[in-house]
LUMLUMNU-144648 format. One record per residue (C-alpha): residue in three letters; residue number from 0; x, y, z. Coordinates in pm, whole numbers, always signed. Layout:
nugu code = ALA; pos = NUM; px = X; py = Y; pz = Z
...
% end
This chain:
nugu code = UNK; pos = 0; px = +5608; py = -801; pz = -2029
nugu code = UNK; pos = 1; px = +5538; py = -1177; pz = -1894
nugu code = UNK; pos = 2; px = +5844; py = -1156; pz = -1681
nugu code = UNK; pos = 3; px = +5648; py = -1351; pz = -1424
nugu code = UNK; pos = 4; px = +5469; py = -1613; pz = -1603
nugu code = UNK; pos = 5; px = +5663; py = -1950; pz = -1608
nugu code = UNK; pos = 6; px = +5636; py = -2154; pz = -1924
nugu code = UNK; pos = 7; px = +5526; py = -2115; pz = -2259
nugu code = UNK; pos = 8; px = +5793; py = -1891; pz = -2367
nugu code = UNK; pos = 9; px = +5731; py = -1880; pz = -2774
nugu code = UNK; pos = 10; px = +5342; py = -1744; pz = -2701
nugu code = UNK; pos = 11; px = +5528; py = -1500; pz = -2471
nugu code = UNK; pos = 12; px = +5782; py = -1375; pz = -2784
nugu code = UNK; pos = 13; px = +5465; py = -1413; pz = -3019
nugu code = UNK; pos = 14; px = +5233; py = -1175; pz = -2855
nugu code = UNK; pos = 15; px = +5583; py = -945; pz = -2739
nugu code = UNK; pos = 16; px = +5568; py = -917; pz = -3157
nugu code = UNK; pos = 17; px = +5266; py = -844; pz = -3208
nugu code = UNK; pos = 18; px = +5205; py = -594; pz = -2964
nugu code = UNK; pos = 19; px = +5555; py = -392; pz = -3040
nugu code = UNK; pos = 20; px = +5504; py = -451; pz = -3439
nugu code = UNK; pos = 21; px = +5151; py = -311; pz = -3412
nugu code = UNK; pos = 22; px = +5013; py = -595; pz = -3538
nugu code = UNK; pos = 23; px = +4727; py = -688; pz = -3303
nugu code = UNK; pos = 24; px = +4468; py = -935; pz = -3350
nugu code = UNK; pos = 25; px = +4083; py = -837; pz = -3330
nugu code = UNK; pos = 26; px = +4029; py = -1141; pz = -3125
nugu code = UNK; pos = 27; px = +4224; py = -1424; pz = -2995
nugu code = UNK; pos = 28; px = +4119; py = -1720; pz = -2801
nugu code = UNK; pos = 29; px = +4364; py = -1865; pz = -2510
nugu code = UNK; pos = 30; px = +4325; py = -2255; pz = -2476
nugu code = UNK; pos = 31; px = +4500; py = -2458; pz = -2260
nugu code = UNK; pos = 32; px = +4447; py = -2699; pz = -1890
nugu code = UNK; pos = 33; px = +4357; py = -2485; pz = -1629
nugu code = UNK; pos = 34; px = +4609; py = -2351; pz = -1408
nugu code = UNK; pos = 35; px = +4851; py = -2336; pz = -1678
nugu code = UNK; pos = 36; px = +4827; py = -1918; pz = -1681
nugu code = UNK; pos = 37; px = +4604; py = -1842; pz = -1961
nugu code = UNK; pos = 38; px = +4427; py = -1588; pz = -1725
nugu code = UNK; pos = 39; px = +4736; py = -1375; pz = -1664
nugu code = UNK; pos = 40; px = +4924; py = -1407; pz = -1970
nugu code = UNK; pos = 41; px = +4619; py = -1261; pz = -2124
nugu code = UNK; pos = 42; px = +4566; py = -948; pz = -1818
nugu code = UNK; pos = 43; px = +4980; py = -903; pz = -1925
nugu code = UNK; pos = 44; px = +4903; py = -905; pz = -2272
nugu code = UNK; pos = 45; px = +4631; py = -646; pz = -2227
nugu code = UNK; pos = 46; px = +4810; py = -403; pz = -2038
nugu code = UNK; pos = 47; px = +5068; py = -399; pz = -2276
nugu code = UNK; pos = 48; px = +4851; py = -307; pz = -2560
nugu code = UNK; pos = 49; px = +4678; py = -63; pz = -2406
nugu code = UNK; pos = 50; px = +4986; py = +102; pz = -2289
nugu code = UNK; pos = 51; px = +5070; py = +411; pz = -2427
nugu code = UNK; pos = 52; px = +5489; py = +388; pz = -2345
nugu code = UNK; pos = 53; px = +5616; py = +409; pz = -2688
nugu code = UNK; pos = 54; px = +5967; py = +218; pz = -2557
nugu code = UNK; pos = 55; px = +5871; py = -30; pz = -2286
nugu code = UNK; pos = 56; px = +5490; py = -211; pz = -2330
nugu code = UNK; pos = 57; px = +5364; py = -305; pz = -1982
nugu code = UNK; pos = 58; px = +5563; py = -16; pz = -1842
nugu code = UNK; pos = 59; px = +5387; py = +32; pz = -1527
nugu code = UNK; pos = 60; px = +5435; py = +375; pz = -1544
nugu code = UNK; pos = 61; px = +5211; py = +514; pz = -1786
nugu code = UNK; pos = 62; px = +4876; py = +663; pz = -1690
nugu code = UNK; pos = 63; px = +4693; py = +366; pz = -1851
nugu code = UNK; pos = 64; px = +4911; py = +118; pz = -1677
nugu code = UNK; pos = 65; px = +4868; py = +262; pz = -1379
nugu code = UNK; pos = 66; px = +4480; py = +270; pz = -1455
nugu code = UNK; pos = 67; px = +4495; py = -73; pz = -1566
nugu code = UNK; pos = 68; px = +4669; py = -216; pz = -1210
nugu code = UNK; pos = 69; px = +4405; py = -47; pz = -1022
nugu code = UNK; pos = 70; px = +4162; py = -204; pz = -1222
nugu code = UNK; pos = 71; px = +4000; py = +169; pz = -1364
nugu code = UNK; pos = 72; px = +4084; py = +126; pz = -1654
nugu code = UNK; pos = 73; px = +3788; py = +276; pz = -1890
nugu code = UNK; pos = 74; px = +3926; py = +111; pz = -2230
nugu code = UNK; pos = 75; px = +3908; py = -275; pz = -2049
nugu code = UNK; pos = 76; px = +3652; py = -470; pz = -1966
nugu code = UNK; pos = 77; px = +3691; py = -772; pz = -1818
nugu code = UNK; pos = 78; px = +3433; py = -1124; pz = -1826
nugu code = UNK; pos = 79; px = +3344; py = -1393; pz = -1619
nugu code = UNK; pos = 80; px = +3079; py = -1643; pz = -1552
nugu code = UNK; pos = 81; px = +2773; py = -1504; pz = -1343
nugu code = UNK; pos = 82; px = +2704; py = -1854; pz = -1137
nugu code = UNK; pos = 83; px = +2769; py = -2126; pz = -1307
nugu code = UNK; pos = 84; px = +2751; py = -1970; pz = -1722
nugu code = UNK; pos = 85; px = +2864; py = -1628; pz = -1929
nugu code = UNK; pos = 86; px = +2518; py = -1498; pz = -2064
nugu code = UNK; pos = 87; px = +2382; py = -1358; pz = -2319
nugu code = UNK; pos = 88; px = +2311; py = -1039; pz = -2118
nugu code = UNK; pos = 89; px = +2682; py = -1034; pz = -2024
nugu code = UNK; pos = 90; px = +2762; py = -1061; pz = -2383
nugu code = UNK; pos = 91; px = +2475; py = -781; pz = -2467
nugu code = UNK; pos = 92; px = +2668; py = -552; pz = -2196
nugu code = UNK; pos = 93; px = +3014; py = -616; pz = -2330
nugu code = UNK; pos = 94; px = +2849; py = -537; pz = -2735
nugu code = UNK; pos = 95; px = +2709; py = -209; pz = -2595
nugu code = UNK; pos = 96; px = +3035; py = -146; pz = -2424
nugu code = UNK; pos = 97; px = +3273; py = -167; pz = -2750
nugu code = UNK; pos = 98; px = +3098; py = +66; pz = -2954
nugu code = UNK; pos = 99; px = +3237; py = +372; pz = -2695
nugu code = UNK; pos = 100; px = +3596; py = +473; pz = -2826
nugu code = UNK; pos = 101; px = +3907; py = +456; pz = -2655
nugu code = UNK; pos = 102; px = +3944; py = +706; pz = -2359
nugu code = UNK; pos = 103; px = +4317; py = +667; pz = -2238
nugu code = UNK; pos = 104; px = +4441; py = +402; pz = -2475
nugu code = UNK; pos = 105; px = +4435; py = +374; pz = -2913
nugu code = UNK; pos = 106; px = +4296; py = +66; pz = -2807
nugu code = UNK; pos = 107; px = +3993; py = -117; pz = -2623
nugu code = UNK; pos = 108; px = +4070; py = -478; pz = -2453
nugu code = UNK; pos = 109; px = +3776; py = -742; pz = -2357
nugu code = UNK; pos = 110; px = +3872; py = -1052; pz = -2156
nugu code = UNK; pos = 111; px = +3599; py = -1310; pz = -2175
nugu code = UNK; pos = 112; px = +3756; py = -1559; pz = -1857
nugu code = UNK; pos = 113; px = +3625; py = -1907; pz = -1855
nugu code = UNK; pos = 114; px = +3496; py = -1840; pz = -2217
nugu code = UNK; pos = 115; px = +3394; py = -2199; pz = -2311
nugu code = UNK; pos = 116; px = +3119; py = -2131; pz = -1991
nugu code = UNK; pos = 117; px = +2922; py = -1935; pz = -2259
nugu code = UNK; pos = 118; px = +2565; py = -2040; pz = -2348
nugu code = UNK; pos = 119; px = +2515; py = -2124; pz = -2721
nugu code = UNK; pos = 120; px = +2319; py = -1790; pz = -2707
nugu code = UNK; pos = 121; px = +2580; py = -1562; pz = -2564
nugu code = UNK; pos = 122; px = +2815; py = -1739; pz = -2778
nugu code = UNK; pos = 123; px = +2574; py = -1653; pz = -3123
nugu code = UNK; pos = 124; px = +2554; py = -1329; pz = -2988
nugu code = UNK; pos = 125; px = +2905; py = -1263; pz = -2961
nugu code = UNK; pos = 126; px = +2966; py = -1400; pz = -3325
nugu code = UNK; pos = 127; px = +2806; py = -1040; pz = -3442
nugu code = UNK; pos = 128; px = +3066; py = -870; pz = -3279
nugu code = UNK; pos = 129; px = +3360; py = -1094; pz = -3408
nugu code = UNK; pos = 130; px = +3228; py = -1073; pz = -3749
nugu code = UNK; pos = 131; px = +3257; py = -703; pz = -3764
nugu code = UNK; pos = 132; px = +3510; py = -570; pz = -3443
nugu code = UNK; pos = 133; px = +3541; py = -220; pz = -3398
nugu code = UNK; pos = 134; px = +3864; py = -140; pz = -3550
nugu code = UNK; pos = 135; px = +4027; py = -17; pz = -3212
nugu code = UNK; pos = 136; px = +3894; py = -374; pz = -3018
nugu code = UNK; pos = 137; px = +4066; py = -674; pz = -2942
nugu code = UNK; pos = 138; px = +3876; py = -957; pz = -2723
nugu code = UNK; pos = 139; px = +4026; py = -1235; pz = -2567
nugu code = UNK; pos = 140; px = +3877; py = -1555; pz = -2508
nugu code = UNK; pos = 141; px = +4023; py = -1770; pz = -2184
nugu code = UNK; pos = 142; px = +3907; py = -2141; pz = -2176
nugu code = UNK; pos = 143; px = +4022; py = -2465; pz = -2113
nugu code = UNK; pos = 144; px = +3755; py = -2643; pz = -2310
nugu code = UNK; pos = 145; px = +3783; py = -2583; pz = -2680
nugu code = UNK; pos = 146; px = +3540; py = -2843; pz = -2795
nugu code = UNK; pos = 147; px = +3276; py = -2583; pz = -2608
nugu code = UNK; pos = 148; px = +3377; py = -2338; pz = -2830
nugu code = UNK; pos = 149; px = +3091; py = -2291; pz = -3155
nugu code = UNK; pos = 150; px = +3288; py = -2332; pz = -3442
nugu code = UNK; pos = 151; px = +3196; py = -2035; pz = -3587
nugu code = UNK; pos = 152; px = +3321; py = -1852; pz = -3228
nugu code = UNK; pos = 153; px = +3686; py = -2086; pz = -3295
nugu code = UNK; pos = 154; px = +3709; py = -1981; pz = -3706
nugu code = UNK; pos = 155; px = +3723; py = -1627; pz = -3624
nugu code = UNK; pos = 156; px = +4005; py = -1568; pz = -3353
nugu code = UNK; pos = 157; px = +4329; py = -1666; pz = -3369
nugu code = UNK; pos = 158; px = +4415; py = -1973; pz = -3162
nugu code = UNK; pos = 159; px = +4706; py = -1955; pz = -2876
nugu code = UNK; pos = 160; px = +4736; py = -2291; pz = -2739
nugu code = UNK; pos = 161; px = +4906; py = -2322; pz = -2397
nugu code = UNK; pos = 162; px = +5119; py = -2632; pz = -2354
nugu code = UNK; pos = 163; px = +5171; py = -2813; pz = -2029
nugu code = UNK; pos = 164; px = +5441; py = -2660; pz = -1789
nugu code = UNK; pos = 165; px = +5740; py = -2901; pz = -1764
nugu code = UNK; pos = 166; px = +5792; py = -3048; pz = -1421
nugu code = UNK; pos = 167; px = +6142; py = -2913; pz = -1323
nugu code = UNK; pos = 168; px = +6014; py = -2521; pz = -1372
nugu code = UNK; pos = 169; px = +5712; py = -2621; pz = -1146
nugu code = UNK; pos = 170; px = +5943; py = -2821; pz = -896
nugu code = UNK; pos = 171; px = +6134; py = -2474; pz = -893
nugu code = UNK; pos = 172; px = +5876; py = -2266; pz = -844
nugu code = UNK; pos = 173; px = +5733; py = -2464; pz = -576
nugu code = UNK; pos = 174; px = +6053; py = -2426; pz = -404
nugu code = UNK; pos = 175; px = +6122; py = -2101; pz = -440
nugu code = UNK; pos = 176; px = +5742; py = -1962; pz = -342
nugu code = UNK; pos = 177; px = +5622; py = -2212; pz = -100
nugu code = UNK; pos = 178; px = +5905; py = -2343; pz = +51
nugu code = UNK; pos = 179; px = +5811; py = -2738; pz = -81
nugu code = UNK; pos = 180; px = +6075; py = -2970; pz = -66
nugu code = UNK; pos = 181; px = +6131; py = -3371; pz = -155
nugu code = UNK; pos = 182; px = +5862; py = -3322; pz = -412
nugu code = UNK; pos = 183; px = +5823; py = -3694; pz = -535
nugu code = UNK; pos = 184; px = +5794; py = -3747; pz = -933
nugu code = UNK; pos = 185; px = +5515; py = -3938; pz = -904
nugu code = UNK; pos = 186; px = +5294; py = -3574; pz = -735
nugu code = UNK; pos = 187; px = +5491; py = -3411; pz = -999
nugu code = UNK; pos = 188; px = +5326; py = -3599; pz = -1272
nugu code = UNK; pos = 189; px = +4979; py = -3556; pz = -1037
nugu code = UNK; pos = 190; px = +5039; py = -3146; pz = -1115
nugu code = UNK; pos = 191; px = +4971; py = -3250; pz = -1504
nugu code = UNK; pos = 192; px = +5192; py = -2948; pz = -1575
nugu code = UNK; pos = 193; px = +4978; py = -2682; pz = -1415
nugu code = UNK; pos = 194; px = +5104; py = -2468; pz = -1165
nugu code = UNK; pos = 195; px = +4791; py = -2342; pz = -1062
nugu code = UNK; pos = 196; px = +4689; py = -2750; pz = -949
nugu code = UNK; pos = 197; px = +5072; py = -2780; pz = -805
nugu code = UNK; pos = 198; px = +4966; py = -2467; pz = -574
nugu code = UNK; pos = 199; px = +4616; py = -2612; pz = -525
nugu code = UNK; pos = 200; px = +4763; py = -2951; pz = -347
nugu code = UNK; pos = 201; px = +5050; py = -2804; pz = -199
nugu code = UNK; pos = 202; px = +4924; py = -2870; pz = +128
nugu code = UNK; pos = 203; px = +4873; py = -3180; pz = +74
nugu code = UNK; pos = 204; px = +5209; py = -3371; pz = +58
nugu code = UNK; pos = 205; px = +5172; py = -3581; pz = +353
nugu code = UNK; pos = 206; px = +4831; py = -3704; pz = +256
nugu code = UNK; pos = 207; px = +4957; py = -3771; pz = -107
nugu code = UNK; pos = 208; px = +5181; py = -3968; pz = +16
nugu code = UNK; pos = 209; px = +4987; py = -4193; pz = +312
nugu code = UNK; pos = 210; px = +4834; py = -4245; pz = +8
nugu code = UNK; pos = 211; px = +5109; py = -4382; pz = -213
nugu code = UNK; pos = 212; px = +5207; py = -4597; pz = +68
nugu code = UNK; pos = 213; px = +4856; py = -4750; pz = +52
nugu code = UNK; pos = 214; px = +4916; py = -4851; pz = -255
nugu code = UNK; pos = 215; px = +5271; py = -4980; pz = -214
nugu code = UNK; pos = 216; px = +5130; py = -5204; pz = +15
nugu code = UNK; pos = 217; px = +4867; py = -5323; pz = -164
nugu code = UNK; pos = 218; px = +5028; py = -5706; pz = -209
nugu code = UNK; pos = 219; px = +5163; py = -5671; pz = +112
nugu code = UNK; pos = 220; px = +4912; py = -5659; pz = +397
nugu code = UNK; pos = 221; px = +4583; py = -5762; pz = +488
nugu code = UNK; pos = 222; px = +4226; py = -5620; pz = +407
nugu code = UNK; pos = 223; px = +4220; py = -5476; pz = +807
nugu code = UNK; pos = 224; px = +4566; py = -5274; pz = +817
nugu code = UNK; pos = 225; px = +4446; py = -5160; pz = +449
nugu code = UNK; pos = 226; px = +4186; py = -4993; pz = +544
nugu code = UNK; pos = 227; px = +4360; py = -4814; pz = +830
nugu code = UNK; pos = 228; px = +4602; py = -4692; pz = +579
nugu code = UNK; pos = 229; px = +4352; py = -4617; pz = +302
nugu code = UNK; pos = 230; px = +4159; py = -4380; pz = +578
nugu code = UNK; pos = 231; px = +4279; py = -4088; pz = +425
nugu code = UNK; pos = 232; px = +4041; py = -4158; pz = +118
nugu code = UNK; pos = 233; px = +3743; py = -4140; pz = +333
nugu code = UNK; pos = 234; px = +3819; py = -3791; pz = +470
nugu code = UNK; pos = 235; px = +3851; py = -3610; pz = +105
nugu code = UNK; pos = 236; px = +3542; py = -3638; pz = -23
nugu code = UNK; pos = 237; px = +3592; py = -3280; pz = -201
nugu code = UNK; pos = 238; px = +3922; py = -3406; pz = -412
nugu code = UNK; pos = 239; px = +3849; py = -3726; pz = -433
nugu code = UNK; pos = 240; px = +3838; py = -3740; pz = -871
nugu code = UNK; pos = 241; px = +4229; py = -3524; pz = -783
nugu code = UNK; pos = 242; px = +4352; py = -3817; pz = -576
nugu code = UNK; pos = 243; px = +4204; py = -4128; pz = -792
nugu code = UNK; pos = 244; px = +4406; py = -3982; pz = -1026
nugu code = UNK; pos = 245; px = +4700; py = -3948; pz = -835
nugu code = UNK; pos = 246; px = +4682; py = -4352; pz = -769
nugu code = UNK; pos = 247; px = +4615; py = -4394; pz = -1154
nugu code = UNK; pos = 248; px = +4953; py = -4223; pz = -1216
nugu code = UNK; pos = 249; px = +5113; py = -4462; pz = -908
nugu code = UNK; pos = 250; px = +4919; py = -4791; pz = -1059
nugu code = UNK; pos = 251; px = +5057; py = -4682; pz = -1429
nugu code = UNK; pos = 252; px = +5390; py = -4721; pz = -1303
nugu code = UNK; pos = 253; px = +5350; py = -5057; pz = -1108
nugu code = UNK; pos = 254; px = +5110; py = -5229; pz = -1398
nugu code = UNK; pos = 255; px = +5419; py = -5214; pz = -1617
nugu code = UNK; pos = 256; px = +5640; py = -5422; pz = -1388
nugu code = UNK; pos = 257; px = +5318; py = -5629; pz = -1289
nugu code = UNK; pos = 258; px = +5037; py = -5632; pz = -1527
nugu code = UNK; pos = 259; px = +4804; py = -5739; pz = -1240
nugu code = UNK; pos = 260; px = +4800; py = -5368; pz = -1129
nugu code = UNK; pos = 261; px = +4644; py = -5306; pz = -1461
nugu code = UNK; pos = 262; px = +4289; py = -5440; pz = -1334
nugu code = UNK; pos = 263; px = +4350; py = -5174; pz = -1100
nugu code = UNK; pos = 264; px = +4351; py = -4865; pz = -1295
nugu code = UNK; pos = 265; px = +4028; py = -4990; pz = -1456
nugu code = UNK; pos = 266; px = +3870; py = -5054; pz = -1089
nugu code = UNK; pos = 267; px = +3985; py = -4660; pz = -1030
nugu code = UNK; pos = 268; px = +3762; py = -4560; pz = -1320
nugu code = UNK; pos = 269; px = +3479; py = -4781; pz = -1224
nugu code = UNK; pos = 270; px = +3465; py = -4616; pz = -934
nugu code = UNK; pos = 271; px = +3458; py = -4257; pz = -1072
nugu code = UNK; pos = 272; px = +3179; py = -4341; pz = -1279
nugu code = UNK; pos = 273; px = +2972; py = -4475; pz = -964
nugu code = UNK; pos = 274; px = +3102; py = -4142; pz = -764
nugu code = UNK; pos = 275; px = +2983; py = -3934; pz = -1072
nugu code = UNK; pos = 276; px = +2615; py = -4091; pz = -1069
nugu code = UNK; pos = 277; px = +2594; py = -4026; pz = -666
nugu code = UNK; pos = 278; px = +2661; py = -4368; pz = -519
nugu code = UNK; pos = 279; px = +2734; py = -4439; pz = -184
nugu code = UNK; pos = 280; px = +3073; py = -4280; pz = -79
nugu code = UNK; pos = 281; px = +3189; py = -4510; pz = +182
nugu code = UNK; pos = 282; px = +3121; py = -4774; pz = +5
nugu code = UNK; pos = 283; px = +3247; py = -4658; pz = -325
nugu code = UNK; pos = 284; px = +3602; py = -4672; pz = -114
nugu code = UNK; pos = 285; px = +3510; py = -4961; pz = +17
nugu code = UNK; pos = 286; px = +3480; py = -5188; pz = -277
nugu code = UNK; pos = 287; px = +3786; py = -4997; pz = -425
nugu code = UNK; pos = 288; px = +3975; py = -5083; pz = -170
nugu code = UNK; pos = 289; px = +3854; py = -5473; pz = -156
nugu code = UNK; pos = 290; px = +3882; py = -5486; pz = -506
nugu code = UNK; pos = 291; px = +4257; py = -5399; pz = -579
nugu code = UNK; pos = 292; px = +4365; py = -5592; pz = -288
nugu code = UNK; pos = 293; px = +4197; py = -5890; pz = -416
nugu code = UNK; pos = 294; px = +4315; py = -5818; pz = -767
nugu code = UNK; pos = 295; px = +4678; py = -5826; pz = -647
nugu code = UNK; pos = 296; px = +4692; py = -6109; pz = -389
% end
């Protein structure tokens, strides 16, 4: 059970207790950064209390595990956002759903992924259901946003927060699964403990670290060569909020050896806000760019 999650190990032993102690929870919300395996420590979790191995939860062998990895399994139902919310029809679905007994299992399991997506109504509507569970239910609730939780929704499930996975497991697993060496502390630090964004920008190293170099130089060349080595920025439009973050977590550093590089991290969020209301891209770098250099030299 959670042999291959990395991280997190007492909500591993917490839910091992529950599940083996028979003491599971009618609903439980999972809260946490994303990438930080909320989503499979709650399918492991599932599994193992729907399987009906007396000795070894999560056995794999049983016919509801083997149900459950082929994704047949009639006692689990499993949630996610239909565009861009959960609604209240999903939630409607999932109510009519829970009122069926258990086929295979004792047990019914309902994971509700990207939970804090629900609409206030599909969250009011689900509130009936936590209020009053079916006796053989437990639902799950994955999010990474708990302020977009109702706090009636929060007040009746019982609250597993995920902490941040520490640098030298992700450096290791890194290593070990993709092969990615020389991984510098300050792209460490840019994976904000979350293996899931590690994997995301894993392919990404060398630009990362033209990048860096940018910056490095910032006090040390002109505006032309600059730009040249800034041109990386103008080519990742998509991740651009990943990599201003990334030079926040490189200005951080330098601002405490020279506090003009503190002007800089405010220019950075300047010029997030201007991305976020739709301005100009190019020029958005542009005056970033301009802007730190002059605030250095």
């Amino acid at each position: 059970m959670f042999d291959e999650i990395i991280g997190n190990e007492p909500i591993k032993n917490e839910l091992k207790k529950a599940v083996y102690e028979n003491k599971v929870s009618h609903s439980y919300m999972f809260v946490g950064i994303e990438g930080i395996g909320k989503q499979i420590m709650a399918k492991n979790f599932a599994q193992s209390v729907l399987c009906t191995n007396e000795n070894e939860k999560g056995c794999h062998q049983c016919k509801s595990c083997i149900e459950f990895i082929s994704h047949n399994h009639p006692d689990f139902l499993y949630l996610e956002p239909d565009g861009n919310s959960i609604k209240i029809e999903q939630i409607r679905y999932l109510q009519r759903k829970i009122q069926e007994k258990p086929i295979i299992s004792d047990r019914k399991v309902y994971i509700i992924n990207d939970a804090d997506k629900m609409t206030t109504e599909a969250q009011n509507c689900l509130l009936k259901t936590l209020e009053e569970p079916p006796e053989y239910s437990t639902i799950i609730l994955v999010g990474s946003n708990e302020n977009a939780f109702l706090n009636t929704i929060k007040s009746r499930c019982m609250k597993i927060a995920f902490q941040p996975i520490e640098s030298k497991y992700i450096k290791q697993y890194m290593e070990e699964t993709y092969g990615m060496t020389n991984i510098s502390q300050n792209m460490l630090e840019a994976f904000q403990g979350s293996i899931g964004k590690a994997i995301l920008l894993k392919d990404k190293k060398e630009q990362y670290e033209s990048i860096e170099n940018m910056i490095e130089k910032l006090d040390k060349t002109d505006m032309t060569e600059l730009i040249k080595l800034g041109e990386p920025l103008y080519q990742s439009k998509e991740e651009i909020m990943n990599i201003l973050d990334y030079i926040n977590i490189i200005l951080l550093k330098r601002a405490k050896e020279n506090t003009l590089y503190a002007n800089c991290i405010d220019i950075i969020e300047n010029t997030k806000k201007r991305l976020n209301q739709n301005a100009n891209y190019d020029m958005c770098i542009d005056n970033m760019i301009f802007n730190m250099w002059e605030d250095v030299n």
